[in-house]
TIGU-6020 format. One record per atom (N, C-alpha, C, O): residue in three letters; x, y, z; atom name. Coordinates in steps of 0.001 Angstrom, whole numbers, plus 500000, padded with zeros to 6 digits. Layout:
N
resn|east|north|up|name
ala|X|Y|Z|CA
...
REM end
This chain:
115
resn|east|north|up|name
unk|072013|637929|498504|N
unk|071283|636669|498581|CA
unk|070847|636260|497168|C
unk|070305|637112|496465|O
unk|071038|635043|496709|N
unk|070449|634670|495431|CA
unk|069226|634564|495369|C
unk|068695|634521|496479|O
unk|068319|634482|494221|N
unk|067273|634657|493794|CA
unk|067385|632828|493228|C
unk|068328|632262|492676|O
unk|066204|632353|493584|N
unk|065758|631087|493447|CA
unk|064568|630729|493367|C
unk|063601|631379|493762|O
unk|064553|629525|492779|N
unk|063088|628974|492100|CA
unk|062073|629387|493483|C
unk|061002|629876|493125|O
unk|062195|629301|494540|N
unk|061455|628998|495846|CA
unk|061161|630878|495850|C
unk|060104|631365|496253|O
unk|062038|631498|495451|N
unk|061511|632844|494939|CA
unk|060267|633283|493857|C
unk|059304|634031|494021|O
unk|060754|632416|492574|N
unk|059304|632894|491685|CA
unk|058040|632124|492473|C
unk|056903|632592|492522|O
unk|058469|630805|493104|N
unk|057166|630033|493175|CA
unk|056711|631072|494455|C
unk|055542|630765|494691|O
unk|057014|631876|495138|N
unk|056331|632462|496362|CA
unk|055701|633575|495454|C
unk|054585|634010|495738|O
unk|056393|634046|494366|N
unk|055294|635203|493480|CA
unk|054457|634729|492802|C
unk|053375|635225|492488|O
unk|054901|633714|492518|N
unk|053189|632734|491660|CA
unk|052209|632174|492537|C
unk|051211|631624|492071|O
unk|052457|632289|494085|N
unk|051581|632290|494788|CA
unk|050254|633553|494914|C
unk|049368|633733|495749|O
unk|050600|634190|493787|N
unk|049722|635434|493645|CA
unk|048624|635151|492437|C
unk|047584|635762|492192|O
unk|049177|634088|491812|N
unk|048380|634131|490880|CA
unk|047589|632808|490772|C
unk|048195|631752|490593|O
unk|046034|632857|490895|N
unk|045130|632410|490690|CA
unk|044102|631525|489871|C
unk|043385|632341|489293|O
unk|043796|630578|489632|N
unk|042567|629894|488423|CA
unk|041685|630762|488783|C
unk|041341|631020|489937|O
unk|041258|631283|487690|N
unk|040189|631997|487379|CA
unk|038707|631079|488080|C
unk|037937|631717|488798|O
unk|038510|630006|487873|N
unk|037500|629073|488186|CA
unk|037602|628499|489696|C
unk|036617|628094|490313|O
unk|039100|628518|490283|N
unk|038919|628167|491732|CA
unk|039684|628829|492451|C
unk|040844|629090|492136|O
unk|039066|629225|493631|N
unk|040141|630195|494383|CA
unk|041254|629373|495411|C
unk|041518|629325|496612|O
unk|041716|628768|494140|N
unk|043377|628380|494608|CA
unk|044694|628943|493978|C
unk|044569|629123|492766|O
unk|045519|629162|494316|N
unk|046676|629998|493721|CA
unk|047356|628621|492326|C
unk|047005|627451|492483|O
unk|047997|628883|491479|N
unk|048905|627922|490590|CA
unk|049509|627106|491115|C
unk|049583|626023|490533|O
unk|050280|627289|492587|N
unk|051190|626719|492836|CA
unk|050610|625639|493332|C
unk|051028|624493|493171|O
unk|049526|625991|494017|N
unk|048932|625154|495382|CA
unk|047976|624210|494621|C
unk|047570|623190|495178|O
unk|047674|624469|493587|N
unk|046864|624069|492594|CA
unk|047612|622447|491713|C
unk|047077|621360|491495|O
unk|048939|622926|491415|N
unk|050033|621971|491218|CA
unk|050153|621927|489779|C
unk|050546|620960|489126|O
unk|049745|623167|489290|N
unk|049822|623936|487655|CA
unk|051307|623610|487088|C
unk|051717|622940|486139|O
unk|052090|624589|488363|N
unk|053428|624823|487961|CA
unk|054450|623402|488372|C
unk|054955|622961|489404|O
unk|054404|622973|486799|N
unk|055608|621598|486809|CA
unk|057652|621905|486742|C
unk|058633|621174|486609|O
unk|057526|622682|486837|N
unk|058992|623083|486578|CA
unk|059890|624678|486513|C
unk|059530|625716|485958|O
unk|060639|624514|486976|N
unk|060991|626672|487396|CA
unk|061921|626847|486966|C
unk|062350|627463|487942|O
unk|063245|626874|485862|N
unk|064153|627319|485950|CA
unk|065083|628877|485807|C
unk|065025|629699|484893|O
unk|065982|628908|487154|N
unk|066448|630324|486954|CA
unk|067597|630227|486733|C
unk|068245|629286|487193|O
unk|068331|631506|485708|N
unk|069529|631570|485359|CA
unk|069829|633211|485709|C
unk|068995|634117|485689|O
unk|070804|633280|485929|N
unk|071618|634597|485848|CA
unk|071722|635272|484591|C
unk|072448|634899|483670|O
unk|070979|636274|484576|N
unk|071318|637006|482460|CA
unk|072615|638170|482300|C
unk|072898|639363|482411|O
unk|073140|636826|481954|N
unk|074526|638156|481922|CA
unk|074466|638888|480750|C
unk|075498|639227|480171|O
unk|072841|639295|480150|N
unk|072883|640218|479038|CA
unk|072040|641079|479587|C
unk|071464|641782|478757|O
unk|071795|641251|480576|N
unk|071020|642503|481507|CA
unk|071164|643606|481469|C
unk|072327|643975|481629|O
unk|070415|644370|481311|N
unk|071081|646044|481448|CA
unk|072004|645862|483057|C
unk|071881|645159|484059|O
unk|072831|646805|482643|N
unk|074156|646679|484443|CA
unk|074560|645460|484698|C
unk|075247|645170|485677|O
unk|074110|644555|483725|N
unk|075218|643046|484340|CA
unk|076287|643424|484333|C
unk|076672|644251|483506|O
unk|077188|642825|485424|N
unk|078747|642824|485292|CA
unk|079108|644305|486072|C
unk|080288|644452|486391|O
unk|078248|645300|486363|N
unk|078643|646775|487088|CA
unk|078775|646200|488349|C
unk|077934|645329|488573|O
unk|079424|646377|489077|N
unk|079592|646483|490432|CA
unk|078619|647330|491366|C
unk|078424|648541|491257|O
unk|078016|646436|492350|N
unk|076798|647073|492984|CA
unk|075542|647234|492333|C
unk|074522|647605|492916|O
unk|075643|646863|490726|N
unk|073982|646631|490344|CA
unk|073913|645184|490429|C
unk|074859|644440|490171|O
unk|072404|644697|490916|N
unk|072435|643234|491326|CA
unk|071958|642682|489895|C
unk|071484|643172|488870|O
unk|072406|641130|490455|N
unk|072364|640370|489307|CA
unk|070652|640364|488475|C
unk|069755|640768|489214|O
unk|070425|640139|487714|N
unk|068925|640015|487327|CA
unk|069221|638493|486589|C
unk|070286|637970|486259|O
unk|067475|637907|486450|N
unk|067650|636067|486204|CA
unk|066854|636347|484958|C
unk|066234|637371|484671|O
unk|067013|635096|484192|N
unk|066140|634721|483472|CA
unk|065427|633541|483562|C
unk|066002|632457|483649|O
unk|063929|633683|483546|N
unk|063206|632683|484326|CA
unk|062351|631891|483074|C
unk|061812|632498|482149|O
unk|062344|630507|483231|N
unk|061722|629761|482483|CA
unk|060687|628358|483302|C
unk|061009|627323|483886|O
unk|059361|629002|482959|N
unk|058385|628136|483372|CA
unk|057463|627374|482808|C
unk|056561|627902|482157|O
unk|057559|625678|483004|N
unk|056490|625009|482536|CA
unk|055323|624858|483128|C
unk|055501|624377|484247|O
unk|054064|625071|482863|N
unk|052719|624750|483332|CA
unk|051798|624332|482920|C
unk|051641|624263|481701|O
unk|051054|623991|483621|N
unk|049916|622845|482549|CA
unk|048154|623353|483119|C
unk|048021|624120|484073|O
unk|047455|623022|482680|N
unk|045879|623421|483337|CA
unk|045252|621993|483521|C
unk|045564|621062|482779|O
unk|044484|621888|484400|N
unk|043560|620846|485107|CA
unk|042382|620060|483806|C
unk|041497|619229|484014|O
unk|042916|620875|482132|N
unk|042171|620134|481526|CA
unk|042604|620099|480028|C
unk|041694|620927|479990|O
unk|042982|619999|479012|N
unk|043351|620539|477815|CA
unk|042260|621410|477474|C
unk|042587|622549|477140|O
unk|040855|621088|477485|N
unk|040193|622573|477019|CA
unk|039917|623470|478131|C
unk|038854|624083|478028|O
unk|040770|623743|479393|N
unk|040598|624413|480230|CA
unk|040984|625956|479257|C
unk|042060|626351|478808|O
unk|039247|626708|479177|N
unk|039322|628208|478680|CA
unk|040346|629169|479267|C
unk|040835|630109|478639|O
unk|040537|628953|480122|N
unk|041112|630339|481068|CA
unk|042877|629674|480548|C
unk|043780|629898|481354|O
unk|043113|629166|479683|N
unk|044627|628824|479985|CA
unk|045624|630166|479703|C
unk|046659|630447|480306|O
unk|045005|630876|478635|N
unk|045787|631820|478109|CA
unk|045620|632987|479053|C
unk|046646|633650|479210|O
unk|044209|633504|479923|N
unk|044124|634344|480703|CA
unk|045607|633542|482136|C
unk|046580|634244|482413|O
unk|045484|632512|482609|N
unk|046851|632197|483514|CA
unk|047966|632559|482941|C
unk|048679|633455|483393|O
unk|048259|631803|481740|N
unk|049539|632475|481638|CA
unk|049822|634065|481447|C
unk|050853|634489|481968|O
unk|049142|634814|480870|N
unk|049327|635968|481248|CA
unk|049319|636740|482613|C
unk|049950|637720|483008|O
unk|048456|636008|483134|N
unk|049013|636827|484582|CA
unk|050082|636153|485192|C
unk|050760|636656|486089|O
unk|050267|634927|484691|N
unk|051815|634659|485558|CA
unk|053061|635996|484710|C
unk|053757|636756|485383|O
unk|053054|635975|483593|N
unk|054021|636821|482692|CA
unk|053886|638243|483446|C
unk|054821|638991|483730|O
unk|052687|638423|483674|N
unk|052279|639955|484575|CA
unk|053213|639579|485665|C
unk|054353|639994|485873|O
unk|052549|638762|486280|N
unk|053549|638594|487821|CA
unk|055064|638440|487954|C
unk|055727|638946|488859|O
unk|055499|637759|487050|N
unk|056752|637989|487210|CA
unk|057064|639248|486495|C
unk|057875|639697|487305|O
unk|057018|639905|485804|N
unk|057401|641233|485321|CA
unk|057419|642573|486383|C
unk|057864|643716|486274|O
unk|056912|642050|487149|N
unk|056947|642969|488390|CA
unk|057501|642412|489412|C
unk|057083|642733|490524|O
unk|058619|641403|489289|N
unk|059770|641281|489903|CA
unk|061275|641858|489585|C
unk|062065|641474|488722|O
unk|061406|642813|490474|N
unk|062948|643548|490006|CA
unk|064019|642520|489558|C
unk|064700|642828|488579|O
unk|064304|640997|490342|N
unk|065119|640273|490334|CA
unk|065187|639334|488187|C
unk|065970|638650|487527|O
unk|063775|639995|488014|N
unk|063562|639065|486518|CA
unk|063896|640049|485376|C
unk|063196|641030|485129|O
unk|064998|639723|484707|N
unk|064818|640148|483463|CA
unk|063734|639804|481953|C
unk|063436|640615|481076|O
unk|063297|638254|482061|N
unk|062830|637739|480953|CA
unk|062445|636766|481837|C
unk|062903|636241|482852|O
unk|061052|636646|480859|N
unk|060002|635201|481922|CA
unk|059541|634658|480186|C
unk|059163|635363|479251|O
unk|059760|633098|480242|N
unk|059255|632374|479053|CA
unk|058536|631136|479844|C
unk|058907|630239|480602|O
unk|057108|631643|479163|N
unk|056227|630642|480477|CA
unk|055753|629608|479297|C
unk|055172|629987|478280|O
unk|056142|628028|479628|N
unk|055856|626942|478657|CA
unk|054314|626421|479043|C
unk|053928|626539|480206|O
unk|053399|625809|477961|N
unk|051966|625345|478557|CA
unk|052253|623622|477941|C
unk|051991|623297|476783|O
unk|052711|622867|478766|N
unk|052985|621571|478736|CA
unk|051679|620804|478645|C
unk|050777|621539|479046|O
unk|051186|619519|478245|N
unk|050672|618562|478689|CA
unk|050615|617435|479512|C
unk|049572|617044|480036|O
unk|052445|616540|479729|N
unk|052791|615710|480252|CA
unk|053352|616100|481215|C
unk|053640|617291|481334|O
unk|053689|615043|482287|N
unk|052447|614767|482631|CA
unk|051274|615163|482822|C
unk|051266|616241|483417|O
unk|050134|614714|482547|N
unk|048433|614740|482512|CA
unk|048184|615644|484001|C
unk|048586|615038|484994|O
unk|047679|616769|484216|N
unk|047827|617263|485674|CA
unk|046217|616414|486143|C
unk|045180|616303|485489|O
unk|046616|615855|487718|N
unk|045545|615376|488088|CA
unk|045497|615735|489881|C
unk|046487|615933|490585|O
unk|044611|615740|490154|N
unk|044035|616209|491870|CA
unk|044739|615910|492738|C
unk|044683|616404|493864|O
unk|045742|614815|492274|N
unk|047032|614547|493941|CA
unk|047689|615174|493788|C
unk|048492|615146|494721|O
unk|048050|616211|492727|N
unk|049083|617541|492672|CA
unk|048197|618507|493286|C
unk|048988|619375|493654|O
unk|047219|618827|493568|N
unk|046711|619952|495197|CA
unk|047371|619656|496289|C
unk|047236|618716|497072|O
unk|048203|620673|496271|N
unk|048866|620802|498180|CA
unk|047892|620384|499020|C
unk|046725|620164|498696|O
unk|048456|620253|500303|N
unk|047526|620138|501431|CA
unk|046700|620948|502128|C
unk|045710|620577|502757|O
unk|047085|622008|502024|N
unk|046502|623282|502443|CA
unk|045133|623813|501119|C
unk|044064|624385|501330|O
unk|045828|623267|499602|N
unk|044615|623794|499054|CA
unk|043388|622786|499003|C
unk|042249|623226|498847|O
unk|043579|621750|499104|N
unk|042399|620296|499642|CA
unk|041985|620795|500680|C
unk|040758|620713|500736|O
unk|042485|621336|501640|N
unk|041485|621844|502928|CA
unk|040990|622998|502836|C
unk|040164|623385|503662|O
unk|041489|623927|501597|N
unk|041363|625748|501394|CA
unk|039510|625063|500619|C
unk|038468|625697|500785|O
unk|039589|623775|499875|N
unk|038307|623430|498719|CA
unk|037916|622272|498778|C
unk|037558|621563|497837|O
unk|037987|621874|500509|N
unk|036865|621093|501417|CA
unk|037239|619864|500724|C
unk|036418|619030|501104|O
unk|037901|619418|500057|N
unk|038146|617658|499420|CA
unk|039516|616739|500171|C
unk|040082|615834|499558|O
unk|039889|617142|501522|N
unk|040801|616514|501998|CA
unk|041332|616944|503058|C
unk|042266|616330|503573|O
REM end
């Protein structure tokens, strides 16, 4: 089975704002996921060792002087590093678009009583 964006974003469902107990995803942090196949992997190309990806993520915080930005991205880098399927995680801290409150899922507006 391939390994896909809908894969990291269910492991970045682990990881948290320090300031609200909503996960990144649900939060609407994470603007962009891309995965590639690293055909420079240890065992790429062996038969019967599985493929491993290389994952590249843009994200943004709910403020430009949001303190905790550097504590998130490190635990996203934590989190994916403890995915067998990842060889290399390069996590980007974007500005544009401006992240604003209609990027909260629906579930996290009702998880923090505003919808």
């Amino acid at each position: 089975m391939a390994f896909t964006e809908e894969d990291v974003l269910t492991a970045l469902r682990d990881v948290y704002d320090p300031e609200l107990p909503v996960n990144i995803v649900d939060l609407g942090l994470v603007y962009r996921v891309d995965v590639a196949v690293d055909a420079n992997a240890p065992g790429a190309g062996i038969s019967g060792v599985p493929a491993r990806h290389r994952v590249e993520i843009d994200v943004t915080m709910t403020s430009q002087g949001c303190p905790a930005h550097e504590v998130i991205i490190e635990k996203v880098k934590n989190r994916l590093a403890g995915v067998q399927a990842i060889s290399a995680t390069k996590v980007n801290l974007v500005w544009e678009p401006a992240w604003g409150p209609q990027r909260i899922s629906a579930a996290a507006r009702k998880q923090l009583g505003i919808g």
